[in-house]
N, C-alpha and C positions, 0 to 999 in steps of 0.2 A: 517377594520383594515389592514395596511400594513407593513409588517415585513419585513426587513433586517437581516437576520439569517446570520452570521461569525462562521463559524467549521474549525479548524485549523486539527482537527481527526475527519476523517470522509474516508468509505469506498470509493473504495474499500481495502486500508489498515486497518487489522481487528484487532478488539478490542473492549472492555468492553465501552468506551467513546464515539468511531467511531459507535459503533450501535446506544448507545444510542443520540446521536446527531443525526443520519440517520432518524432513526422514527420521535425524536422530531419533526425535520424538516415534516416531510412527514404527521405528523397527526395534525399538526398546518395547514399544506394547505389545507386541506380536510376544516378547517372551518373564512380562512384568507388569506389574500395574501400573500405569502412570496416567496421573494429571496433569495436563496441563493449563497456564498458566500466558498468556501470547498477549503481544502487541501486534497485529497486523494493518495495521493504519499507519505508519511510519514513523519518520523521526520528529515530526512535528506533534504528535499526541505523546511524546515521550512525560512531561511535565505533571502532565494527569495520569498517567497510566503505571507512571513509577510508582505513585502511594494508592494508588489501585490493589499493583498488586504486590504490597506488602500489605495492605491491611486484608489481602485476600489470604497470602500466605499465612496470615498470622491464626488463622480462622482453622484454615486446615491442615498444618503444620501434624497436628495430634494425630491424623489418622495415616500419618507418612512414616519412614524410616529413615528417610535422605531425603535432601533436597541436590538439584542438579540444575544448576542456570549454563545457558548457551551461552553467554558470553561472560563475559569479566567485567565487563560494565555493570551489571546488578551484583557485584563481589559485596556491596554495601549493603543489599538486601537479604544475602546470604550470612553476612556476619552478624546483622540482628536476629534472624532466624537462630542462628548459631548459641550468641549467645541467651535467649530467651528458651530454646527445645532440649540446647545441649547434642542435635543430632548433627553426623559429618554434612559438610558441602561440598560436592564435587563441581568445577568449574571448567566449563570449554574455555579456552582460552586462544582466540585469531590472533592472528599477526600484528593490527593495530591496537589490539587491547592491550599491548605494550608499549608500543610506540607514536603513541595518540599526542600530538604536541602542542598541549594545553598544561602548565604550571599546576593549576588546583588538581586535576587528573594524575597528575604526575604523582605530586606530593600524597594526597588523600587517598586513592584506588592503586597505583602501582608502593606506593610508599607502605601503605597501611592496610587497605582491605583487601584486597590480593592475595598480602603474603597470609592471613590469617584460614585463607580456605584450607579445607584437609586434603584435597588432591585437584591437581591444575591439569588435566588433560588436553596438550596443545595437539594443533592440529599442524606442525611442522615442527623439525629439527631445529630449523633456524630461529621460529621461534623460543625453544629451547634454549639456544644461547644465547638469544637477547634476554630471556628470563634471567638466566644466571649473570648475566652480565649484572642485569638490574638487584642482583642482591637476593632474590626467591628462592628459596630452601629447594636445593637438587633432588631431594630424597620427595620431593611433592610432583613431583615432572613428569610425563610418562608422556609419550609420540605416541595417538593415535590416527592415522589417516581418515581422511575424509572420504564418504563410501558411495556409490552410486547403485541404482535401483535399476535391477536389469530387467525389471518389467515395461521400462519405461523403451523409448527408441524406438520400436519395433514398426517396422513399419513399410512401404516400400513407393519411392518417388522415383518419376520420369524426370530427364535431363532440361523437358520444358519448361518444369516450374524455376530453374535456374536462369533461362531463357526470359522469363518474365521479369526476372527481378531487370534486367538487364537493357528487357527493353528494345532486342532486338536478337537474331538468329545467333546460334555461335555454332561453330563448327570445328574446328582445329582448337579451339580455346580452353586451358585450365585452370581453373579456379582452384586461389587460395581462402582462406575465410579464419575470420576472426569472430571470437563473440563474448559477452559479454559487461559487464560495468565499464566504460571507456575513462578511463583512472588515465593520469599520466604516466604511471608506472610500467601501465598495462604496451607502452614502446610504441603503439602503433601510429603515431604521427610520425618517430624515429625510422619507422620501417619505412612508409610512405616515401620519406622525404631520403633516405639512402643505399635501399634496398630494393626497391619495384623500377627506379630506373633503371636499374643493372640487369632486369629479368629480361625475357624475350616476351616482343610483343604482344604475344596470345597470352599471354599471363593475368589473370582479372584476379582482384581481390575485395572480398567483399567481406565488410565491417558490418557487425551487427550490434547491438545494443545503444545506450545513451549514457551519457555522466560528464563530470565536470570538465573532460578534455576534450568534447566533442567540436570545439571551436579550433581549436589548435589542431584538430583532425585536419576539419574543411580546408584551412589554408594551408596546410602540406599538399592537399590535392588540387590545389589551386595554382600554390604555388610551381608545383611542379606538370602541370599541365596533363594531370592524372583523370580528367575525368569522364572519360573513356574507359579508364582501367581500374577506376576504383570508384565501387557502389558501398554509400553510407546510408544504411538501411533503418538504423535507428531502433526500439526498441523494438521486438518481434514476439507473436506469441508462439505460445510450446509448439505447433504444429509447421510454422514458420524455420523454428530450430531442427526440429527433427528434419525436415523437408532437405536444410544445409547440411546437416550433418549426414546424412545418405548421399547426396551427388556433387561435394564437392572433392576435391587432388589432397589436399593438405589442411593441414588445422594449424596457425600458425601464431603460437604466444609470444612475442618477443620482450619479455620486458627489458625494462632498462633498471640502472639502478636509481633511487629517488631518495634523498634524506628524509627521513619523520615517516617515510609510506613503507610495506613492503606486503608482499604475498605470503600470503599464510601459509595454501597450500594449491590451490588454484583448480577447482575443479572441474570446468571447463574439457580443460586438457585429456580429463580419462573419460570422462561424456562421448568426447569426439573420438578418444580412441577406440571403447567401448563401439561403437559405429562401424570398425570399421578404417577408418582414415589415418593414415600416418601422422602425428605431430610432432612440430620442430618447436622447440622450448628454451628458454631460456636459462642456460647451468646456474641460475639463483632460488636464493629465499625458497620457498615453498614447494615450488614447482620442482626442486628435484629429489622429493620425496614424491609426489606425483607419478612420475616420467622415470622411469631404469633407460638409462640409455642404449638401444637396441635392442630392448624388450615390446614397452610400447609406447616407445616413439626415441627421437635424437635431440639430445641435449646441447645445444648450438651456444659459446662464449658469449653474456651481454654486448649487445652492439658489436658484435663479429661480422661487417658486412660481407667478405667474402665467404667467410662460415656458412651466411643463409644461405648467398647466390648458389654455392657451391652444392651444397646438400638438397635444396630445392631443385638444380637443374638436374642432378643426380634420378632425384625420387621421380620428377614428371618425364623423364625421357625413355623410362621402363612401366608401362603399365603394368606388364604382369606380377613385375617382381613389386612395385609399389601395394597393389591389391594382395597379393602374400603376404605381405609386412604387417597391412590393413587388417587379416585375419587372425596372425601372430599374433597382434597387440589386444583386440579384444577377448582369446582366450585368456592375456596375462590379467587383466580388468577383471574379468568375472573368478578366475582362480585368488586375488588379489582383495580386489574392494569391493565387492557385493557387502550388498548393506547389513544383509542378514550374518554375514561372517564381522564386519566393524560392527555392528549392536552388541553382540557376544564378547567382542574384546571390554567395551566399555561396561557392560556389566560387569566381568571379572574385577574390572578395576574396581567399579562401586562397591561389588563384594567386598573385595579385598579391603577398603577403608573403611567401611563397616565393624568389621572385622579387628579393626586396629585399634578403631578408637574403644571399642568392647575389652580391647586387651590391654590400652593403657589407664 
């Protein structure tokens, strides 16, 4: 099998898509040929880098059997390929690549290049039904989860490096933690501002990552006279992460719901569980393909402030059975979404549309 893989996100500019296209790519090689094809400079080299690389794909197209773009935003680069090779495109398809709220986007890429790929591999349910909603042939559909790399994590941190972020001793104190693209969807000014005052005192939560809601963050904690109890840590590197994701109580996604935005599938979530650490989730969009509730982790009703208070003082007032949960949930992660088992599904599919178009 030889792959032509197109990532328009892709490291080292970081984010939820650019990982997950990095791995795709990387555990697809381990059992296929593939080239890739990456933007890793971000959204602002998109301009240049879109007829980049079609006139790269055009080049090497002959010596592929498929092509396979990470997102649906190059759906347009996939249909010239299409119609000039005559060979399938298979399409990742995020959560936003449907509901991107731009008219020309709407019309041209959900309208028309989209529906013309030979199989749309979303990486949620929910995006599934927005697809259908939008009119995209069911029989093209298939839920593939988003996979995590169990070589990664591994590792082992002291209670100080938490201590550091902080600023000062802690002792009785449990840390919640967030991480991430800070979206508004992602709730966590919502938590802030109606969830951490109802916690007990000892309770610290620390935000990590940066994005467009990182202002509307600050004045929740401002506002609420949180800043004692909630540390905005801001972008962090891998070592950074792993470090929170060993020594903190809880991993805590709460989105909200947002019109035009929504979670694909939220990877995050089995990262942190994958670790180790109980998460409390939000029963939407993406994340509850992620999250089986009571497997690895609890799926808490959007904006259910009593739901979190309730399940969080539940989970920190038992250490031991919390750390049991903690262990439960990373066996479910590694039986579940190791990457090595999600790269196999997605070839199957490739095959299989390979396969189809040879038969019609």
């Amino acid at each position: 099998m030889r792959i032509l893989f197109i990532s328009h996100a892709y490291p080292p500019t970081v984010g939820g898509v650019e990982n997950q296209n990095y791995e795709l790519a990387r555990w697809l090689g381990k059992i296929a040929t593939v080239k890739i094809i990456a933007n890793g400079r971000g959204k602002k080299i998109l301009p240049l880098w879109m007829p980049y690389a079609l006139l790269k794909s055009l080049f090497l197209m002959p010596r592929y059997d498929v092509i396979v773009l990470g997102n649906a935003l190059l759906a347009h680069i996939g249909w010239i390929l299409k119609i000039i090779y005559r060979k399938p495109v298979v399409t990742v398809v995020h959560g936003l690549d449907l509901t991107f709220k731009n008219w020309i986007y709407q019309t041209f890429w959900v309208g028309f290049f989209i529906p013309r790929m030979d199989k749309l591999i979303c990486v949620g349910n929910e995006t599934i039904r927005v697809a259908k909603e939008k009119g995209l042939d069911a029989e093209k559909l298939v839920f593939i989860p988003n996979g995590i790399n169990t070589n990664e994590f591994i590792a082992d941190y002291s209670w100080t490096a938490i201590e550091e972020i902080f600023g000062r001793k802690l002792v009785q104190e449990k840390i919640l933690l967030t991480s991430g693209r800070l979206a508004k969807r992602k709730g966590v000014a919502w938590f802030i501002r109606n969830v951490m005052p109802k916690l007990p005192e000892n309770v610290l939560y620390v935000v990590a990552g940066d994005g467009a809601d990182r202002e509307n963050i600050a004045q929740a904690i401002q506002e609420n006279n949180m800043a004692e109890r909630v540390k905005m840590i801001g972008y962090m590197e891998d070592s950074v992460r792993d470090m929170l994701f060993h020594t903190c109580d809880l991993f805590i996604q709460p989105n909200i719901k947002i019109v035009g935005d929504m979670e694909g599938f939220g990877l995050s979530v089995i990262e942190a569980a994958y670790c180790g650490i109980p998460v409390l989730a939000a029963n939407l969009e993406g994340l509850k393909d992620a999250i089986k509730d009571g497997q690895d982790g609890f799926l808490i009703e959007p904006e259910d402030v009593d739901g979190y208070v309730a399940k969080i003082n539940e989970l920190l007032s038992d250490d031991v059975k919390r750390k049991d949960f903690g262990q439960k949930a990373r066996q479910f992660v590694i039986d579940n979404y190791s990457w090595d088992k999600i790269a196999a599904k997605y070839l199957a599919e490739i095959e299989k549309t390979i396969s189809n178009q040879k038969n019609t």
